[in-house]
BALOBA-1460 file (C-alpha; in Angstrom, 3 decimals):
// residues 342
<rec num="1" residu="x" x="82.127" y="-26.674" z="-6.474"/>
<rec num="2" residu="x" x="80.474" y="-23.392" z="-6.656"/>
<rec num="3" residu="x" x="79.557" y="-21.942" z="-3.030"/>
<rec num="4" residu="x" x="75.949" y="-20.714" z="-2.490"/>
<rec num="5" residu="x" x="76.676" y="-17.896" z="-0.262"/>
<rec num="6" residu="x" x="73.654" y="-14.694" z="-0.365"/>
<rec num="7" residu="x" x="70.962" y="-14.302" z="-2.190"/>
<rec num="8" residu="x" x="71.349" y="-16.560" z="-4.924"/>
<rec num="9" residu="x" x="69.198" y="-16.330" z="-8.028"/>
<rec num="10" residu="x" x="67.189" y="-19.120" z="-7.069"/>
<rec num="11" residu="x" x="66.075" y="-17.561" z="-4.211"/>
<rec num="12" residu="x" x="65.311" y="-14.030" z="-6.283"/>
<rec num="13" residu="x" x="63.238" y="-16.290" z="-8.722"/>
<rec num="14" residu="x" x="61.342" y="-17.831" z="-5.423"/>
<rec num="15" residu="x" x="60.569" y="-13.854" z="-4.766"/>
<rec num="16" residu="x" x="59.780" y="-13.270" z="-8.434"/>
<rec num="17" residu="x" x="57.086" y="-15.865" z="-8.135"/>
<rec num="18" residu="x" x="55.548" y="-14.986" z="-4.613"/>
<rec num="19" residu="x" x="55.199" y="-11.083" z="-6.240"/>
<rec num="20" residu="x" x="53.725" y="-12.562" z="-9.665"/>
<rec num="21" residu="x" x="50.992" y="-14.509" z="-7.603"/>
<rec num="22" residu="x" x="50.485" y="-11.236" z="-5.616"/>
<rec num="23" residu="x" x="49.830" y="-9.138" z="-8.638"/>
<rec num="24" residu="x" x="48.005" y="-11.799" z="-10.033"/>
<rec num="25" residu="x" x="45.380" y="-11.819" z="-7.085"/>
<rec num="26" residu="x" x="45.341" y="-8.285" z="-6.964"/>
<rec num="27" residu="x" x="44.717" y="-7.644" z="-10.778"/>
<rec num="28" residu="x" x="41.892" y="-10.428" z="-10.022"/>
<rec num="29" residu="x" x="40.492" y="-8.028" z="-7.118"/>
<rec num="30" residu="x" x="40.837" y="-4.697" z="-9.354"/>
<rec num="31" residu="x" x="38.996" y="-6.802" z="-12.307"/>
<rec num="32" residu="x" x="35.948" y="-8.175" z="-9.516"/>
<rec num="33" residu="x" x="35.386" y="-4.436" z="-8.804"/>
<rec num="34" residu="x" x="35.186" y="-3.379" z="-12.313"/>
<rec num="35" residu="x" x="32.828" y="-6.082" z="-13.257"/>
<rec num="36" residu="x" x="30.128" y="-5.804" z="-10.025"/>
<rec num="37" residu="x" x="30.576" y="-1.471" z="-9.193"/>
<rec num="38" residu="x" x="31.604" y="-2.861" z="-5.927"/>
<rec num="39" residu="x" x="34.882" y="-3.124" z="-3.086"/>
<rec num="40" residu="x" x="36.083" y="-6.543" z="-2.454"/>
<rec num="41" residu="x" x="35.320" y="-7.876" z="0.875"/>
<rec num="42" residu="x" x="38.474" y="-7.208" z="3.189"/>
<rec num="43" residu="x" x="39.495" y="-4.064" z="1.450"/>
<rec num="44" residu="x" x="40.239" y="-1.309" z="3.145"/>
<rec num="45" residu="x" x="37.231" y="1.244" z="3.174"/>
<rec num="46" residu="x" x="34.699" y="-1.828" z="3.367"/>
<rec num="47" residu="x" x="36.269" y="-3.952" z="6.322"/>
<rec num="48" residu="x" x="36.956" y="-0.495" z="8.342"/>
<rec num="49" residu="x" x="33.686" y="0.355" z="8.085"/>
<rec num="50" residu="x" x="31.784" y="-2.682" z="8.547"/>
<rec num="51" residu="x" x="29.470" y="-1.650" z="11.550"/>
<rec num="52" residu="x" x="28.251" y="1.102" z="9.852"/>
<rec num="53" residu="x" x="27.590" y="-0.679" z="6.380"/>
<rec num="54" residu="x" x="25.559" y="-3.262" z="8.091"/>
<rec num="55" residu="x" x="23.865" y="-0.969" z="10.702"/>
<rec num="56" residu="x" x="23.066" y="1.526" z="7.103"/>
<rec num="57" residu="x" x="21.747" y="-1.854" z="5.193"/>
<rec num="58" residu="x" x="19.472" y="-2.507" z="8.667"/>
<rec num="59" residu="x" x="17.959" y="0.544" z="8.294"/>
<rec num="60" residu="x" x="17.669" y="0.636" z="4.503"/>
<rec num="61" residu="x" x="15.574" y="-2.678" z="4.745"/>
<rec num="62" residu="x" x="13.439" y="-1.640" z="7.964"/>
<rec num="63" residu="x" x="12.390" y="1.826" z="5.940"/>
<rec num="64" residu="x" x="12.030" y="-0.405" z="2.843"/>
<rec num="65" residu="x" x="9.603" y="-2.652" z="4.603"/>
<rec num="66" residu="x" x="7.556" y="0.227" z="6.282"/>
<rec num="67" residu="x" x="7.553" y="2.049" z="3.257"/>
<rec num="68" residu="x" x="6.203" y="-1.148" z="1.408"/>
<rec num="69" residu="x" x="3.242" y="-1.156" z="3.970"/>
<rec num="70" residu="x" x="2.536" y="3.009" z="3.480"/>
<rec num="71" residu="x" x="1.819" y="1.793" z="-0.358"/>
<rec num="72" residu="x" x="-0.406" y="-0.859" z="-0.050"/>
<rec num="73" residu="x" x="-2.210" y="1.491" z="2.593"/>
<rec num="74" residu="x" x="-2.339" y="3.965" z="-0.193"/>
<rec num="75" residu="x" x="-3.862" y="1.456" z="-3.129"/>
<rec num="76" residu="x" x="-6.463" y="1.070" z="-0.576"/>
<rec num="77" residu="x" x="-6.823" y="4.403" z="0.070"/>
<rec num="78" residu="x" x="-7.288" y="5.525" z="-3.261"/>
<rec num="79" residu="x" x="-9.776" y="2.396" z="-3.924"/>
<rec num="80" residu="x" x="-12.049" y="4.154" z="-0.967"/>
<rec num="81" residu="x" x="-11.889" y="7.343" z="-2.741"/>
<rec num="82" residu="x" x="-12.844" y="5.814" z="-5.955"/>
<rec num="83" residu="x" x="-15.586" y="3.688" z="-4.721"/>
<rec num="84" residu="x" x="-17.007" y="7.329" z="-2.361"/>
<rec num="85" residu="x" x="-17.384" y="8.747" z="-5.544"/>
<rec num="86" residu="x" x="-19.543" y="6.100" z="-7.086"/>
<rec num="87" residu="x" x="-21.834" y="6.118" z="-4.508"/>
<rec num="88" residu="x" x="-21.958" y="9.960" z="-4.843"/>
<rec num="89" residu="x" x="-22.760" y="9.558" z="-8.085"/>
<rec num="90" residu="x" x="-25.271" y="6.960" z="-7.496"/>
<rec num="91" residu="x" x="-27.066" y="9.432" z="-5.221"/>
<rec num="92" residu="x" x="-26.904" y="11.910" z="-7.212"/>
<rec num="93" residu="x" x="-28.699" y="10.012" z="-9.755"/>
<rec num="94" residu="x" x="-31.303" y="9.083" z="-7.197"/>
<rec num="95" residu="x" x="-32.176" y="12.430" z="-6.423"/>
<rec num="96" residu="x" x="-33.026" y="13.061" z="-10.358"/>
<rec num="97" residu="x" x="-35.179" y="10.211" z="-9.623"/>
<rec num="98" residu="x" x="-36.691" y="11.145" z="-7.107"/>
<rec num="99" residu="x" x="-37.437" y="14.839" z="-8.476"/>
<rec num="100" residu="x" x="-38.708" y="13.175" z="-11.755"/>
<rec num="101" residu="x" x="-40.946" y="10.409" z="-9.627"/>
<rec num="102" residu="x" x="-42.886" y="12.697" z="-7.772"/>
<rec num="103" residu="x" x="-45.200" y="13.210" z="-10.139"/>
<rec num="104" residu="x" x="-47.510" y="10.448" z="-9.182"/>
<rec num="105" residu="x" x="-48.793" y="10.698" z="-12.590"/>
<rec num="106" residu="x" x="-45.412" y="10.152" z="-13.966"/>
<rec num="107" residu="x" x="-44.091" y="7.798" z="-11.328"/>
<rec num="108" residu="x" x="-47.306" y="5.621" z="-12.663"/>
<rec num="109" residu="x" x="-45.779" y="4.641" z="-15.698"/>
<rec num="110" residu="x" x="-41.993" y="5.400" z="-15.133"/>
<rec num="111" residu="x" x="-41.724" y="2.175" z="-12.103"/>
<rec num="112" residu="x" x="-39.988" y="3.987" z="-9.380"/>
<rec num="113" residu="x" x="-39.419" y="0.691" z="-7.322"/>
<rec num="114" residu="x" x="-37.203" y="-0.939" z="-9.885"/>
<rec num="115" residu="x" x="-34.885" y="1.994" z="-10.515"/>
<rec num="116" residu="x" x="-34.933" y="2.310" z="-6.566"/>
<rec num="117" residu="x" x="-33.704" y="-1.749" z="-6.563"/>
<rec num="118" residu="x" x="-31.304" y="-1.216" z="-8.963"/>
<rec num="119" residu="x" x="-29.485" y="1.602" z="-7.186"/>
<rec num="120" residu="x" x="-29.437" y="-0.113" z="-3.872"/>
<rec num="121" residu="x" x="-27.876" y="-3.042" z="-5.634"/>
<rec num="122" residu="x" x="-25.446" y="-0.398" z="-7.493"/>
<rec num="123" residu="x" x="-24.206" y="0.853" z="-3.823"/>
<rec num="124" residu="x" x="-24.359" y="-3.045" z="-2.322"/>
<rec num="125" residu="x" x="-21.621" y="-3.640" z="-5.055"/>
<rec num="126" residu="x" x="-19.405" y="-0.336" z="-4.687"/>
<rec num="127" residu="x" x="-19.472" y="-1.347" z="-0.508"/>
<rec num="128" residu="x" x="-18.232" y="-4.757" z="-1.299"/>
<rec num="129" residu="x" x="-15.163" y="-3.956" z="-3.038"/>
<rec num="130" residu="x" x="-12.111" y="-5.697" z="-2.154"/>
<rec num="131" residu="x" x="-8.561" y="-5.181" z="-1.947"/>
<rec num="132" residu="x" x="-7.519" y="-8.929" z="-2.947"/>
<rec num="133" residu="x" x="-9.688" y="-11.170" z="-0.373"/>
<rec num="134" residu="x" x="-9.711" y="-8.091" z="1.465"/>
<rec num="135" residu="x" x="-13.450" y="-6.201" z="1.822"/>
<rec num="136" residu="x" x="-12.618" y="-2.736" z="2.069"/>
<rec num="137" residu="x" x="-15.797" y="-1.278" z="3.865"/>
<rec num="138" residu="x" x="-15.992" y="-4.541" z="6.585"/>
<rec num="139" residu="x" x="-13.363" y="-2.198" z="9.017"/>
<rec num="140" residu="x" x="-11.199" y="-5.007" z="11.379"/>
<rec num="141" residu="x" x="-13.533" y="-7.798" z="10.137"/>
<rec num="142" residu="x" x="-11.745" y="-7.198" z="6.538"/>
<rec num="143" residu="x" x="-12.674" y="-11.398" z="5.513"/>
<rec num="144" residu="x" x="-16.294" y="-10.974" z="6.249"/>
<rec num="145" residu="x" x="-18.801" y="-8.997" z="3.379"/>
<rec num="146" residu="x" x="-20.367" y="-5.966" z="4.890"/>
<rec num="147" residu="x" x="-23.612" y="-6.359" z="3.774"/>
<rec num="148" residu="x" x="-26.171" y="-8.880" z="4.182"/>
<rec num="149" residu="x" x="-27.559" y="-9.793" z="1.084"/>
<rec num="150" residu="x" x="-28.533" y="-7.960" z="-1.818"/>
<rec num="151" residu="x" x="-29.516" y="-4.681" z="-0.746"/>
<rec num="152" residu="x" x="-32.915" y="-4.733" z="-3.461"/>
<rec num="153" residu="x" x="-33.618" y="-7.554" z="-1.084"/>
<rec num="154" residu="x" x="-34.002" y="-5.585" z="1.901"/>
<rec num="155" residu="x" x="-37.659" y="-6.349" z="3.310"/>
<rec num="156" residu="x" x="-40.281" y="-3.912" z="3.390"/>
<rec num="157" residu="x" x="-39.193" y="-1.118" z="6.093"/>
<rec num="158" residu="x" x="-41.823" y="1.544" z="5.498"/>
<rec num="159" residu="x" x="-44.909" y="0.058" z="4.800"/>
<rec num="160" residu="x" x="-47.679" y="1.639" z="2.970"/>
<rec num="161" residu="x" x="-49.576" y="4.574" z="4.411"/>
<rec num="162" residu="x" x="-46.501" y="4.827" z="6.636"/>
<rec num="163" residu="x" x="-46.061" y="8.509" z="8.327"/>
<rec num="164" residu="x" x="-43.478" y="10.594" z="6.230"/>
<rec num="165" residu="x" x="-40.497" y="11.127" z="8.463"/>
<rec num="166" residu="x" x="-40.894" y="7.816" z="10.994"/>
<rec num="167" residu="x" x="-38.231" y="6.024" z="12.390"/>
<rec num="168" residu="x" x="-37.875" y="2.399" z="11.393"/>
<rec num="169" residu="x" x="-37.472" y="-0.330" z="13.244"/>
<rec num="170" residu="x" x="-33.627" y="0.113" z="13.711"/>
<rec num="171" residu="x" x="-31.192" y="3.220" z="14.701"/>
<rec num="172" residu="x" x="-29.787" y="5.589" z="12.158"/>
<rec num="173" residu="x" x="-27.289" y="6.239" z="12.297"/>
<rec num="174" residu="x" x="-26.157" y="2.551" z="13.015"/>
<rec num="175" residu="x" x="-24.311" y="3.370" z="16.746"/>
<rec num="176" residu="x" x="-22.133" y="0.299" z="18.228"/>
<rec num="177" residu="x" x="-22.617" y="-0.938" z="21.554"/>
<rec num="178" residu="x" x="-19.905" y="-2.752" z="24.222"/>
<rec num="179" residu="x" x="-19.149" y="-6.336" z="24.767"/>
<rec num="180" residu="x" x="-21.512" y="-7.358" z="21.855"/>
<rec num="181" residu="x" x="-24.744" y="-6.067" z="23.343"/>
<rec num="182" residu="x" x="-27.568" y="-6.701" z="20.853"/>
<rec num="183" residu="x" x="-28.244" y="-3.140" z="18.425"/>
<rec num="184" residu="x" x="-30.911" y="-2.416" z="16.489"/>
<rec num="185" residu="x" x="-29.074" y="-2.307" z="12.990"/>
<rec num="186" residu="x" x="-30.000" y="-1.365" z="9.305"/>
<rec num="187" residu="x" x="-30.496" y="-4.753" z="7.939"/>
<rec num="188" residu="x" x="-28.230" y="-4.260" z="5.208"/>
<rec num="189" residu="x" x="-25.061" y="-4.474" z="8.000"/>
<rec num="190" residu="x" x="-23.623" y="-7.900" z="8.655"/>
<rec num="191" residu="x" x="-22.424" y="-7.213" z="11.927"/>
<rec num="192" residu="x" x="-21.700" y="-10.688" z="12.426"/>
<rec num="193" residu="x" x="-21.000" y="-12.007" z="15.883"/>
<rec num="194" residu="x" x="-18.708" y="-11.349" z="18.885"/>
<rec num="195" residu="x" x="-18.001" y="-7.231" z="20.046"/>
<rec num="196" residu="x" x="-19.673" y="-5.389" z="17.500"/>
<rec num="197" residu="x" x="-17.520" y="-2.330" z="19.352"/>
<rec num="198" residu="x" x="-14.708" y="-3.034" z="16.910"/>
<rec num="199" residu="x" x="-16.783" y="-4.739" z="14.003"/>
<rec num="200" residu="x" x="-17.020" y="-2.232" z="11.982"/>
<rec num="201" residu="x" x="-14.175" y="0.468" z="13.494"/>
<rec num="202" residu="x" x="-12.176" y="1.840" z="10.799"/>
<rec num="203" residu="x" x="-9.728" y="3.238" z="13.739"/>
<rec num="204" residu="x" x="-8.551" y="0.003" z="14.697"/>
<rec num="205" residu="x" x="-7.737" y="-0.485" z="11.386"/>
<rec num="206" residu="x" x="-3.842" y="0.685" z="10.907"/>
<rec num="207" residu="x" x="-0.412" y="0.191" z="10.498"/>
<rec num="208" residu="x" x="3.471" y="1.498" z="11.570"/>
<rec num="209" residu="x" x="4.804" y="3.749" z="9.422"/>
<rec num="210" residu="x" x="7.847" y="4.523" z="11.137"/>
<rec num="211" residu="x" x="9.004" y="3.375" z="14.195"/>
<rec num="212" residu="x" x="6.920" y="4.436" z="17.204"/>
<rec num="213" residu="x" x="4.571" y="5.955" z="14.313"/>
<rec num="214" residu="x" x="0.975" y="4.464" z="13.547"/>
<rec num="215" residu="x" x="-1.855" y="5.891" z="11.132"/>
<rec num="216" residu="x" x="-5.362" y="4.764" z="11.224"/>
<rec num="217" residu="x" x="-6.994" y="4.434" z="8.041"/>
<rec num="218" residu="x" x="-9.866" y="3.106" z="6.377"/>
<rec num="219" residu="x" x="-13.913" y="3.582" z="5.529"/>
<rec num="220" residu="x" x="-16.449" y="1.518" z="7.502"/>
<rec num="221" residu="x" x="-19.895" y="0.186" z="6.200"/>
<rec num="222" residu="x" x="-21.618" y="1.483" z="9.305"/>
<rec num="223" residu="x" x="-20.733" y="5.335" z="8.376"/>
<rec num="224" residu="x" x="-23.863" y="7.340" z="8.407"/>
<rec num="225" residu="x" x="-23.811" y="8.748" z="4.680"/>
<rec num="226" residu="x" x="-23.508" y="4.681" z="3.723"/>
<rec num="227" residu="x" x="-27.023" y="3.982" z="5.819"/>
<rec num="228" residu="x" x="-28.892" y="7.155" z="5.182"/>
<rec num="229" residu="x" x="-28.319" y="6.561" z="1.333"/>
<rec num="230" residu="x" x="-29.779" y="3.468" z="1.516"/>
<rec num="231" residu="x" x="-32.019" y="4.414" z="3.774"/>
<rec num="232" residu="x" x="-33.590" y="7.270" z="1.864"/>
<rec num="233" residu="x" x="-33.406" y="4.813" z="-1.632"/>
<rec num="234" residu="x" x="-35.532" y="2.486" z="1.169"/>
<rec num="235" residu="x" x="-37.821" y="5.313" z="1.930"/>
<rec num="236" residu="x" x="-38.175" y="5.983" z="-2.070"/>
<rec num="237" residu="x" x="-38.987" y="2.130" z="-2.795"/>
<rec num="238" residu="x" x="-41.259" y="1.447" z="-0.211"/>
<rec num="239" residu="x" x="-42.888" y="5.064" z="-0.947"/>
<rec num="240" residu="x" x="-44.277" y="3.439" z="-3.985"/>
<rec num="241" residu="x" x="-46.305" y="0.955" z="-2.199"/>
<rec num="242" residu="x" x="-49.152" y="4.017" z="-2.128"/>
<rec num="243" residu="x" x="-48.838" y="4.965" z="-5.411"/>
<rec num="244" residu="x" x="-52.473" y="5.244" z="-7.063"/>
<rec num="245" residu="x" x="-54.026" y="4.289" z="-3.592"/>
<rec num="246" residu="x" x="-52.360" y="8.062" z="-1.924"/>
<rec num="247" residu="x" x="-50.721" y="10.112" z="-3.901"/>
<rec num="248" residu="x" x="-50.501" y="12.607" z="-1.931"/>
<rec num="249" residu="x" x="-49.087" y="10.451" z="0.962"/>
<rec num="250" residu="x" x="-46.709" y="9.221" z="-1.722"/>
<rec num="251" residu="x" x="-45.563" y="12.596" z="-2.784"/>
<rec num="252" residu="x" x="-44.983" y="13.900" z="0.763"/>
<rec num="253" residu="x" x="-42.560" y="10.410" z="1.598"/>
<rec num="254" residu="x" x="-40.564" y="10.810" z="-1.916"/>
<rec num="255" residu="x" x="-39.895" y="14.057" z="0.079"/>
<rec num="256" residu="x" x="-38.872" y="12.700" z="2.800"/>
<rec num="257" residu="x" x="-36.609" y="10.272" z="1.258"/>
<rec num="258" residu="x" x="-34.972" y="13.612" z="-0.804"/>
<rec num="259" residu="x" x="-33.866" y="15.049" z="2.658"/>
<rec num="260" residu="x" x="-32.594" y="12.069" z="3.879"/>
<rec num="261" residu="x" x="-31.019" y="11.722" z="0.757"/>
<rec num="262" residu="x" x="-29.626" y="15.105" z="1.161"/>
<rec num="263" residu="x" x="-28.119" y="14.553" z="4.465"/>
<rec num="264" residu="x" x="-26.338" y="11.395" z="2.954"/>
<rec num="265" residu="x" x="-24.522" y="13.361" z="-0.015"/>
<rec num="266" residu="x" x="-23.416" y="15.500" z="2.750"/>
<rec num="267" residu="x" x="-22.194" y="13.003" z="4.727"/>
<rec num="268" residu="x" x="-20.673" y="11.083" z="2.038"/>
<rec num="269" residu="x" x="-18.396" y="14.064" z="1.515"/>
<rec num="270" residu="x" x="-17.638" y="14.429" z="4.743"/>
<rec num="271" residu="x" x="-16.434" y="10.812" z="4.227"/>
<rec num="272" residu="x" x="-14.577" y="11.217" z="1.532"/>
<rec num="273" residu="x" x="-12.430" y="14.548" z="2.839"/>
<rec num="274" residu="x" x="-11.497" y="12.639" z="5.600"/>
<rec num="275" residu="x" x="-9.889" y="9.802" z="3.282"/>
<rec num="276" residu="x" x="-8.301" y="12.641" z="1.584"/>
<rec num="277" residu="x" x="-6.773" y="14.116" z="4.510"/>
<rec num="278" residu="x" x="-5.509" y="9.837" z="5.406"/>
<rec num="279" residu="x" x="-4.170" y="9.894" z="1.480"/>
<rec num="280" residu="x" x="-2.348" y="13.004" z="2.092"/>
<rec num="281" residu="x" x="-0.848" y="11.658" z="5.177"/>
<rec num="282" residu="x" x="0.344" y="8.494" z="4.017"/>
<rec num="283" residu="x" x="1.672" y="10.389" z="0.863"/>
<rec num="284" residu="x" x="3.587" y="12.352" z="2.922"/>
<rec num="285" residu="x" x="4.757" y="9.560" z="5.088"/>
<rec num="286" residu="x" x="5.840" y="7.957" z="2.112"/>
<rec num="287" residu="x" x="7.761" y="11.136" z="0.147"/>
<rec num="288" residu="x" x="9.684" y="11.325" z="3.520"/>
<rec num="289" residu="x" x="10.543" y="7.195" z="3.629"/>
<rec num="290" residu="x" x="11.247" y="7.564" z="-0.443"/>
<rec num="291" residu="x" x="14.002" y="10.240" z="0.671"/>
<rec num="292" residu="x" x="15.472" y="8.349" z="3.431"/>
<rec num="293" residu="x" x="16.161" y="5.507" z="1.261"/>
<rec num="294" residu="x" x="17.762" y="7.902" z="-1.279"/>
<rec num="295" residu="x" x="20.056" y="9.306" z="1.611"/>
<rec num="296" residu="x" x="21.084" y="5.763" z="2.817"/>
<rec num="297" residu="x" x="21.772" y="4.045" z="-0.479"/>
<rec num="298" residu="x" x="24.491" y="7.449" z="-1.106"/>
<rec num="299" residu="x" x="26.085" y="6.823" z="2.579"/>
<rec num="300" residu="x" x="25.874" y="2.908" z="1.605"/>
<rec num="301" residu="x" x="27.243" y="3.600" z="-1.835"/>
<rec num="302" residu="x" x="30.446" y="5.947" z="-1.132"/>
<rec num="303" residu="x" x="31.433" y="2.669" z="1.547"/>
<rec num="304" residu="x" x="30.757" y="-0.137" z="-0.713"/>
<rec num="305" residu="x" x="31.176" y="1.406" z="-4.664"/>
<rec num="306" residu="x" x="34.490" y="1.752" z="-5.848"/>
<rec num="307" residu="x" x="35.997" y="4.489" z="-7.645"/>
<rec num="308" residu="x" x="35.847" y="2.976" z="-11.527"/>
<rec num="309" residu="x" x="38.377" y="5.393" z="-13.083"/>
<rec num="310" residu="x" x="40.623" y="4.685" z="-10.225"/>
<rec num="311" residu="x" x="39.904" y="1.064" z="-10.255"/>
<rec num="312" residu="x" x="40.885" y="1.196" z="-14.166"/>
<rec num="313" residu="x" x="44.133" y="2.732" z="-13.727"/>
<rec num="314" residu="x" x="44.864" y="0.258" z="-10.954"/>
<rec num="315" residu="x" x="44.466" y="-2.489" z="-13.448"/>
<rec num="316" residu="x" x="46.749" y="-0.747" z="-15.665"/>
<rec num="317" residu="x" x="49.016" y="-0.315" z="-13.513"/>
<rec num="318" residu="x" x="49.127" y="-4.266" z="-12.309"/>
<rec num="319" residu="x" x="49.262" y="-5.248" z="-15.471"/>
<rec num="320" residu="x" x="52.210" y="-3.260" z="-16.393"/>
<rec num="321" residu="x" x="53.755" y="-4.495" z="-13.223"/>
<rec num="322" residu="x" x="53.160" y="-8.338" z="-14.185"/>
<rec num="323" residu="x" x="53.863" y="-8.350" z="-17.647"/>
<rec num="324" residu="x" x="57.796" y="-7.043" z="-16.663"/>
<rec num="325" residu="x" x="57.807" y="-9.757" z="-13.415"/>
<rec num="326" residu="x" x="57.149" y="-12.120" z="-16.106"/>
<rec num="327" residu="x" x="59.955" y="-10.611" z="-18.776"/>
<rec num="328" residu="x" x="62.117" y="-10.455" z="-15.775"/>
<rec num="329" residu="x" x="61.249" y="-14.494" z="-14.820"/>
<rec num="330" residu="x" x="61.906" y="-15.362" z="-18.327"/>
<rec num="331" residu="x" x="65.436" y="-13.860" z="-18.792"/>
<rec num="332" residu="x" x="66.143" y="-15.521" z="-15.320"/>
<rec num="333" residu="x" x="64.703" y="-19.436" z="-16.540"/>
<rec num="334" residu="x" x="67.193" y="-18.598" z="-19.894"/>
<rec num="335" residu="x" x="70.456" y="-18.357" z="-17.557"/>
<rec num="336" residu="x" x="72.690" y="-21.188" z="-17.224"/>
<rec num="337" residu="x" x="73.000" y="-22.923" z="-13.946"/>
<rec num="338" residu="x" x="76.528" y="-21.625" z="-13.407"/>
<rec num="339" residu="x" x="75.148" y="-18.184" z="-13.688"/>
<rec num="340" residu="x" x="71.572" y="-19.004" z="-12.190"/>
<rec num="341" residu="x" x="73.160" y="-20.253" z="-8.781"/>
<rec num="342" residu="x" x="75.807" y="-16.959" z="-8.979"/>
């Protein structure tokens, strides 16, 4: 009987096939990080740095999320700007009107009223544009439609033979009042119920940017170049009620309605720079968050990428290595036992 006494070749094939399964796995690893760009969990360089990946990702997804809310901010925005400049437009096309219709001769035959109707419905449509079910001109109250009606179907404010100049039967501008207290209103607001305060306040209307950062943004219905543009295209309707009766009444309140038209376009540009200086904020609030998430997907990236040239000549490598376990494992299973238990 032969004596087992050492290592025996049985026990170098046992080690043969532990370091073949070894390879084996770690030519699977190498081949998972070729194939996904990424370290395996429980390498080295991922599990050593494990706090910081996941504190990184944290903050990747919380300047993700804030920057996510700076864009939607943004769309809106730049759907105020758009829908300013309509109604700039539309006022500037009432004061051709208004120029052209003072001829009471020409206003005669020309039916002042109608293209005065057709603005105010013009504007009522610009202020009741919405972001989704969103109304973008309703401030805090963003579910409710800022105007009451049609705006052609505002009643009879200046009746005729009124006095060029007089002050309706409501405040303009439109100026909000504590714990709900009744206000005299332009009848074209829906102020709706509970604390007018914050009905229409565009300031209450924000969102974090950053952390401990807020902006306010946002138009409001109320704003004095919305009411005096309707106001004066009012003034220019109801003018017409003394058209062939007092013309010169009627010439001296188209007049009237011109510099209150005026003081709209004025304010209405006022308006709009002041969503232009909120668009440039939130731009650059969102340039700064589009940077950030540029730095923290590199530091993410040189923990969690691997190295694909090195990764390749690690596979190389393993295979080499395998391929002469299992040339080696071969010659050994071709041995007789004599010279396999030797």
């Amino acid at each position: 009987m032969v004596a087992v006494t050492g290592t025996t070749q049985l026990a170098r094939q046992m080690a043969m096939t532990r370091n073949i399964s070894l390879l084996t796995t770690m030519l699977n690893q190498q081949n998972q990080q070729l194939a996904t760009g990424l370290k395996v969990d429980g390498l080295i360089g991922v599990s050593a740095q494990a706090q910081e990946l996941g504190q990184l990702k944290s903050r990747l997804g919380t300047v993700e999320n804030y920057n996510s809310g700076v864009t939607t901010a943004l769309n809106r925005v730049e759907l105020y700007a758009l829908s300013i400049e309509k109604i700039i437009d539309v006022a500037t096309e009432a004061q051709s009107a208004m120029i052209t219709n003072r001829d009471p001769a020409f206003a005669k035959t020309a039916a002042p009223a109608v293209l005065a109707k057709s603005m105010l419905d013009q504007i009522g449509s610009i202020l009741q544009t919405k972001d989704g079910s969103r109304y973008l001109f309703s401030g805090t109250n963003y579910t409710d439609n800022p105007t009451n009606g049609s705006l052609s179907a505002i009643p009879t404010v200046y009746g005729a033979g009124a006095v060029p100049g007089a002050t309706p039967g409501y405040t303009v501008p439109f100026v909000p009042v504590a714990n709900g207290a009744a206000v005299p209103q332009p009848p074209y607001l829906n102020t709706g119920g509970g604390n007018q305060q914050n009905y229409y306040d565009y300031g209450n209307v924000g969102l974090y940017v950053d952390d401990g950062e807020q902006v306010s943004y946002g138009v409001s219905a109320t704003e004095d170049g919305f009411q005096r543009v309707v106001d004066a295209l009012v003034r220019f309707r109801d003018a017409t009620a003394d058209l062939g009766t007092n013309d010169g009444n009627y010439q001296v309140r188209v007049d009237d309605a011109m510099k209150q038209l005026n003081l709209a376009i004025s304010d209405l540009k006022t308006t709009a720079s002041r969503n232009g200086y909120k668009q440039q904020q939130l731009t650059e609030v969102q340039d700064r968050h589009l940077r950030s998430q540029d730095l923290l997907k590199i530091r993410i990236g040189n923990i969690q990428n691997s190295d694909t040239a090195e990764v390749s000549t690690n596979i190389t490598n393993l295979q080499t290595a395998l391929e002469a376990a299992y040339m080696v494992t071969s010659r050994t299973l071709s041995l007789s036992l004599v010279n396999y238990l030797k």
